[in-house]
C-alpha positions in Angstrom: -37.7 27.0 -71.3 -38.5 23.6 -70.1 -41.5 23.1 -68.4 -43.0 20.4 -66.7 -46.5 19.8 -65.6 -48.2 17.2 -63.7 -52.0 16.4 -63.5 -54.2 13.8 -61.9 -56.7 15.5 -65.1 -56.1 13.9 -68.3 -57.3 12.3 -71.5 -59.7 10.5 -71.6 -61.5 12.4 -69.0 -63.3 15.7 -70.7 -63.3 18.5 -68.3 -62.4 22.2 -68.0 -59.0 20.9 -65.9 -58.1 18.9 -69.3 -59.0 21.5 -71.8 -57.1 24.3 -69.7 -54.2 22.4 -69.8 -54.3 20.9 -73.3 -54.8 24.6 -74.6 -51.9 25.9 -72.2 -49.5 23.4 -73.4 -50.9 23.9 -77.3 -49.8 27.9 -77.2 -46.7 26.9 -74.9 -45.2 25.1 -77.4 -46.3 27.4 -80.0 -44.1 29.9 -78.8 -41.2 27.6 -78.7 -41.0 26.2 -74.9 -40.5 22.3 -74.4 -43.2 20.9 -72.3 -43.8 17.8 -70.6 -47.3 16.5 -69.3 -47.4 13.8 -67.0 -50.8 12.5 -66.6 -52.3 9.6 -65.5 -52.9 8.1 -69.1 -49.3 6.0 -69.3 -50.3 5.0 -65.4 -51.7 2.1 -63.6 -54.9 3.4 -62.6 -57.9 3.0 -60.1 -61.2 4.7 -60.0 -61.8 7.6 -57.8 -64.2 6.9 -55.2 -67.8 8.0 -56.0 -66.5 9.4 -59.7 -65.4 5.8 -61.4 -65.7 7.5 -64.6 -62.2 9.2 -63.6 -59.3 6.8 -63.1 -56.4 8.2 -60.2 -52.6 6.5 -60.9 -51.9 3.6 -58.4 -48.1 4.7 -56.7 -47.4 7.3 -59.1 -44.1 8.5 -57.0 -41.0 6.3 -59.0 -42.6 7.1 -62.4 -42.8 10.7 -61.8 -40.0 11.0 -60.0 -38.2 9.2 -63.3 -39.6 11.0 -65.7 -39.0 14.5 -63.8 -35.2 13.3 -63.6 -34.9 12.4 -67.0 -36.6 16.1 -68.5 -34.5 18.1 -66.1 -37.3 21.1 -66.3 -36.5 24.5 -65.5 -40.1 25.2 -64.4 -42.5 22.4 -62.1 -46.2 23.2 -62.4 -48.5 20.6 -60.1 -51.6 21.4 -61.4 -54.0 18.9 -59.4 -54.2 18.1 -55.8 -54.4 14.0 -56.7 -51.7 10.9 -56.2 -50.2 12.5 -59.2 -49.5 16.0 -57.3 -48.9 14.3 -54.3 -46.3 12.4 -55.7 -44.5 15.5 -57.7 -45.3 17.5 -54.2 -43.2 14.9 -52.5 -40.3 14.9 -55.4 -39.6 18.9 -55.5 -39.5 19.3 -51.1 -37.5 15.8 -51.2 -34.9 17.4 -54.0 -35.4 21.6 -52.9 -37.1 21.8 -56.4 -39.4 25.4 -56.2 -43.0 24.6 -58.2 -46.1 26.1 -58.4 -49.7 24.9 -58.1 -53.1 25.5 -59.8 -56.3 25.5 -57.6 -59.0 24.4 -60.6 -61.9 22.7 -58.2 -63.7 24.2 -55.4 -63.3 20.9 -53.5 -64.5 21.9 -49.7 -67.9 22.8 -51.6 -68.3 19.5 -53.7 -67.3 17.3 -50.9 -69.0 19.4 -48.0 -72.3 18.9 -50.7 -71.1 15.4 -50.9 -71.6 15.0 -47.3 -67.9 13.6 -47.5 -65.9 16.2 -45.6 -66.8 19.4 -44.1 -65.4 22.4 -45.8 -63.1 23.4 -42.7 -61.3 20.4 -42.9 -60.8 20.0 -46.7 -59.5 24.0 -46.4 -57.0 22.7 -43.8 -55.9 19.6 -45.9 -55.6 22.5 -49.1 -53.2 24.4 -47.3 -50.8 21.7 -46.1 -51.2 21.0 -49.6 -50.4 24.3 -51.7 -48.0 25.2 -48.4 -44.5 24.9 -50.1 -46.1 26.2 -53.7 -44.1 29.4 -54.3 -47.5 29.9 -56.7 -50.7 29.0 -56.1 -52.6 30.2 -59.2 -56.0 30.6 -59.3 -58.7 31.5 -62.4 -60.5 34.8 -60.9 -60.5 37.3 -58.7 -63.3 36.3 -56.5 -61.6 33.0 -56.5 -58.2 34.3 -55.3 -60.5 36.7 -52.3 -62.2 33.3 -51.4 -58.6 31.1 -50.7 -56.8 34.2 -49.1 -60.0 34.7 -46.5 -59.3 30.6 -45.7 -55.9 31.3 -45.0 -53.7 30.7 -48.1 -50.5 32.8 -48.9 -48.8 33.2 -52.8 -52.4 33.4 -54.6 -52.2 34.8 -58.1 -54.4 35.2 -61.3 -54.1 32.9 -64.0 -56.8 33.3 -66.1 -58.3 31.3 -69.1 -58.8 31.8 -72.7 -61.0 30.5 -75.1 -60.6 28.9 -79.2 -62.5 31.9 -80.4 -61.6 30.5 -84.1 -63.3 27.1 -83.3 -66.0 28.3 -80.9 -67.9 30.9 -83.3 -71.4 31.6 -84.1 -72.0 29.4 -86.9 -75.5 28.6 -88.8 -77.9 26.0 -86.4 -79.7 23.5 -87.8 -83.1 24.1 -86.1 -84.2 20.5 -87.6 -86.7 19.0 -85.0 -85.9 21.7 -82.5 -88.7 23.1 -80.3 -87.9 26.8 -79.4 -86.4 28.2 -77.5 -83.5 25.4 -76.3 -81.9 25.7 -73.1 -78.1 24.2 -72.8 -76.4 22.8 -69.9 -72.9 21.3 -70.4 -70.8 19.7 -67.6 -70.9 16.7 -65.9 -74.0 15.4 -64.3 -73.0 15.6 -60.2 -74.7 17.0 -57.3 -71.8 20.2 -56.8 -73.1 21.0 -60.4 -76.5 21.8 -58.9 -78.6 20.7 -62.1 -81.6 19.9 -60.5 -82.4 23.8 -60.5 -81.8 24.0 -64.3 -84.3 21.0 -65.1 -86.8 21.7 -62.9 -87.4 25.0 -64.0 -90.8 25.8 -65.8 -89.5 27.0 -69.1 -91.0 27.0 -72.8 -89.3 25.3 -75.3 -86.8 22.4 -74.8 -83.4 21.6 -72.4 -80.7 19.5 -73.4 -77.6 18.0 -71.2 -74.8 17.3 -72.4 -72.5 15.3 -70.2 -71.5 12.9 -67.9 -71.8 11.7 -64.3 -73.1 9.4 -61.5 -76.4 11.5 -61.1 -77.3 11.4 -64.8 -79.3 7.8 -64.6 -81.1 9.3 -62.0 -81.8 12.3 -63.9 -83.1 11.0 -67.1 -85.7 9.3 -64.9 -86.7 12.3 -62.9 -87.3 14.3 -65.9 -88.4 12.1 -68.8 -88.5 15.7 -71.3 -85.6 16.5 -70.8 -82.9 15.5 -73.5 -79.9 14.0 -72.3 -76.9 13.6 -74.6 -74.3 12.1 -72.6 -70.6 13.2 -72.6 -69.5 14.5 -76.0 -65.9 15.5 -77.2 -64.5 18.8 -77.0 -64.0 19.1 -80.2 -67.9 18.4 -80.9 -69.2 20.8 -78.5 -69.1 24.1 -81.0 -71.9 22.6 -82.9 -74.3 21.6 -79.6 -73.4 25.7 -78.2 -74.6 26.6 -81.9 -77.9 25.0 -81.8 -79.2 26.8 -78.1 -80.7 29.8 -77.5 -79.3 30.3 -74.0 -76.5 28.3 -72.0 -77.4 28.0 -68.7 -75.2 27.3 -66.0 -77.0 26.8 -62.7 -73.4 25.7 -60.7 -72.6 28.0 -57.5 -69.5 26.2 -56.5 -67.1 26.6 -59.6 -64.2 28.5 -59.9 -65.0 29.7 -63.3 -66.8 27.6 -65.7 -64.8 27.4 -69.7 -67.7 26.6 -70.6 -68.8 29.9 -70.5 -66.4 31.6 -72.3 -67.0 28.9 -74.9 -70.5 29.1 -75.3 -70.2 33.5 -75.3 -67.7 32.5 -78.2 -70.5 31.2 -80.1 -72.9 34.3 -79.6 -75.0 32.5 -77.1 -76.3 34.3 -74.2 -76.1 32.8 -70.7 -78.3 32.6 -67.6 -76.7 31.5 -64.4 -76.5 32.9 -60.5 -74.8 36.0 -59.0 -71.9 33.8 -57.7 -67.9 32.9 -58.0 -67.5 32.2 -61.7 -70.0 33.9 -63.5 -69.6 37.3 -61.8 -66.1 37.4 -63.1 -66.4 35.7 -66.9 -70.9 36.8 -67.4 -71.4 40.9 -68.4 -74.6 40.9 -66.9 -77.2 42.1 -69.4 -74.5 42.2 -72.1 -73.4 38.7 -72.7 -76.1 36.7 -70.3 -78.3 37.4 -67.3 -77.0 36.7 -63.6 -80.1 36.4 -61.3 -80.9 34.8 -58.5 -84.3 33.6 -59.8 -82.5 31.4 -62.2 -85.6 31.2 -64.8 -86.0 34.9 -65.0 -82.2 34.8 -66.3 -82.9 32.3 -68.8 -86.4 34.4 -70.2 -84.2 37.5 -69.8 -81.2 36.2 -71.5 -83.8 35.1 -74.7 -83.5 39.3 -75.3 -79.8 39.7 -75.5 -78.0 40.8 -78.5 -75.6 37.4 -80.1 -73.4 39.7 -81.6 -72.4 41.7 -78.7 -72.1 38.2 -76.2 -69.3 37.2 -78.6 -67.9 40.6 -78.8 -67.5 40.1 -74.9 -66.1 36.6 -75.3 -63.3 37.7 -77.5 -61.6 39.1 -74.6 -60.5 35.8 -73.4 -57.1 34.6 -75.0 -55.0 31.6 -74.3 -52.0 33.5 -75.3 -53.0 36.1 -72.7 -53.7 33.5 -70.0 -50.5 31.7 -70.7 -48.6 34.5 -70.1 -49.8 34.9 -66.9 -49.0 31.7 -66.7 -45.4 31.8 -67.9 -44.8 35.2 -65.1 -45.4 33.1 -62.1 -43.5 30.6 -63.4 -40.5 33.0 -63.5 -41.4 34.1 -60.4 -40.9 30.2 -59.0 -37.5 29.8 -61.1 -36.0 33.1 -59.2 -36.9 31.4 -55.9 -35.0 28.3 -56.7 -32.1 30.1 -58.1 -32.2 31.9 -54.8 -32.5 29.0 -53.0 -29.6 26.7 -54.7 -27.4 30.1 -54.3 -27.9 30.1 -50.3 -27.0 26.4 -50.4 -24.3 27.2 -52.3 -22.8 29.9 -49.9 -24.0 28.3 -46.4 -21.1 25.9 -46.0 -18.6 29.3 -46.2 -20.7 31.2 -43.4 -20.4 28.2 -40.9 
C-alpha cells in the first residue's frame, strides 16, 4: 500500500510526535508498504510563535499538493494540526480524498496554560479541524473519553510502542553521581509543569534533559539542578540508564514515550494520577502514581527494575502500527465508497 503522511513535526525537532512517526514509518516499510513523509524539513520555514526552536512551513499548500499528486497514495494520514495539515486538509476536501488524523498534543491545555486561548475555543477550532477526518486517532483510552466528552466523532486507539532492543537496562556508570538521581526528559515549557519536579525536596541529585523557552529561567531558579539541554534520541538510552527514577511531573500529555522508554530500561517512574500515566504507569509495579509527587519518587526508589521492564515490553511498534494500518483501511473503504456514489449519481438523476 501506499501511504502518505504529513506533519508540521519533523527532523530536526526531537519530540514524541517525531519519534512516533519515524518509528511508524521504520516498521511500515519493514513490512513492505511505500511511504511518503512530508515534513517541513524540504520547506521554507518560520518560527512558531513563542516556540522558535520549532520552524512551521511558510505556504505549504502547492508543494504538498505536488508532491501528494505525484505519489498518488492509497492511504492520507495528516498527523499534525499545523500549515502543513492545513494545507493536506485543504488538498483531500478540495479533491474528495478520505484521510485520517492523529491528535498527539493536548493543545486547549498548553495554550489555556499559555494564557493564549481558552480551552473552549481551541476545542472548537479542533473540531472544525479533525471534522472531515474519517479517523481521528488518538494514543489512550482516557485520551479518546476526554475528545468524545468535547464533542468529537470517529475517535479510535492508536497506541505506541517502544525500541525495547535499544532502550534496555544496561550497566550505569555511577562516576560522579550523587544517589539517588531523579530524571526528567522533555522539553522545558510551562504545559510540562517542571517546576513541581525541581522544587521538590528530594535526596540525591535531578537532571533535565531538554529543551525550551523556560529552561534559562530554570537553570537560574535552581542553581543544583543539572541541566543537559536537548540530547538526540538516539543518546537518550544511556541518560534513562544512569537514573534511579524517571519522573514525569506533566498533567496535560496525551501519553508521554518517554515513559515507555525509560520502563524499557528498568527504571521506575513517579508521576500524577492523570491522562498519560494512568494508561502507560502499573502503579506500584513499574512506577508510583501519586498526587504528592515526591512521595512517588521516594516510593518509586523501592520498585523491582526487572519487573518495570517486564511491564514495558508490552508496548510494540509492530502492534501500534497495526492499529495504525486498520483505520487506515477503514479510511480507504470510505473513499472507495465515496468515488462509487460519484460514479453512479449521474445515472440516478
Amino acid at each position: 500500500m501506499r501511504i502518505a503522511i504529513i506533519s508540521d513535526a519533523g527532523a530536526p525537532q526531537v519530540n514524541g510526535v517525531v519519534n512516533t512517526l519515524n518509528a511508524t514509518q521504520r516498521t511500515l516499510q519493514q513490512a513492505g508498504h511505500a511511504v511518503l513523509m512530508v515534513t517541513p524539513a524540504s520547506f521554507k520555514t518560520f518560527a512558531c510563535p513563542t516556540y522558535p526552536e520549532i520552524r512551521l512551513a511558510y505556504k505549504p499548500y502547492a508543494k504538498i499538493a505536488a508532491a501528494l499528486r505525484n505519489f498518488s497514495p492509497d492511504c492520507i494520514h495528516i498527523s499534525t494540526e499545523g500549515p502543513m495539515g492545513l494545507a493536506a486538509r485543504r488538498y483531500c476536501i478540495k479533491n474528495n480524498l478520505a484521510f485520517t488524523t492523529a491528535y498527539h498534543t493536548r493543545f486547549p491545555e498548553y495554550l489555556a496554560a499559555r494564557r493564549i486561548l481558552p480551552k473552549a475555543l481551541t476545542y472548537r477550532l479542533l473540531r472544525w479541524f479533525h471534522g472531515p477526518s474519517k479517523v481521528v486517532m488518538v494514543p489512550t483510552i482516557g485520551i479518546k473519553q476526554a475528545l468524545e466528552e468535547n464533542g468529537f466523532d470517529n475517535v479510535a486507539l492508536w497506541g505506541r510502542g517502544v525500541d525495547t532492543e535499544y532502550f534496555r537496562p544496561r550497566e550505569p556508570d555511577h562516576a560522579c553521581i550523587k544517589r539517588p538521581l531523579f530524571l526528567y526528559v522533555g522539553r522545558v515549557a510551562v504545559e510540562k509543569n517542571i517546576d513541581a519536579f525541581l522544587q521538590l525536596d528530594l535526596p540525591g541529585t535531578k537532571w533535565v534533559i531538554g529543551d525550551g523557552p523556560l529552561r534559562e529561567d530554570l537553570e537560574r531558579r535552581y542553581p543544583d539542578v543539572r541541566f543537559l539541554g536537548g540530547k538526540a534520541h538516539s543518546e537518550l538510552a544511556a541518560y534513562y540508564n544512569c537514573a534511579d527514577v524517571f519522573v514525569f511531573p506533566s498533567r496535560t500529555d496525551t501519553f508521554g514515550l518517554v515513559l515507555a522508554e525509560a520502563m524499557a530500561c528498568g527504571v521506575p517512574v513517579a508521576a500524577y494520577p492523570v491522562e498519560g500515566p494512568v494508561d502507560v504507569v502499573a502503579n506500584g509495579r513499574s512506577g508510583m502514581l501519586s498526587e504528592d509527587l515526591g512521595q512517588a519518587c521516594r516510593d518509586a526508589l523501592t520498585l523491582d527494575r526487572k519487573q518495570v521492564r517486564e511491564h514495558a515490553l508490552a508496548y510494540s511498534w509492530e502492534t501500534a502500527t497495526q492499529q495504525f494500518l486498520q483505520h487506515l483501511h477503514l479510511a480507504r473503504r470510505h473513499d472507495a465508497a465515496a468515488a462509487k456514489a460519484r460514479a453512479v449519481r449521474p445515472e440516478s438523476v
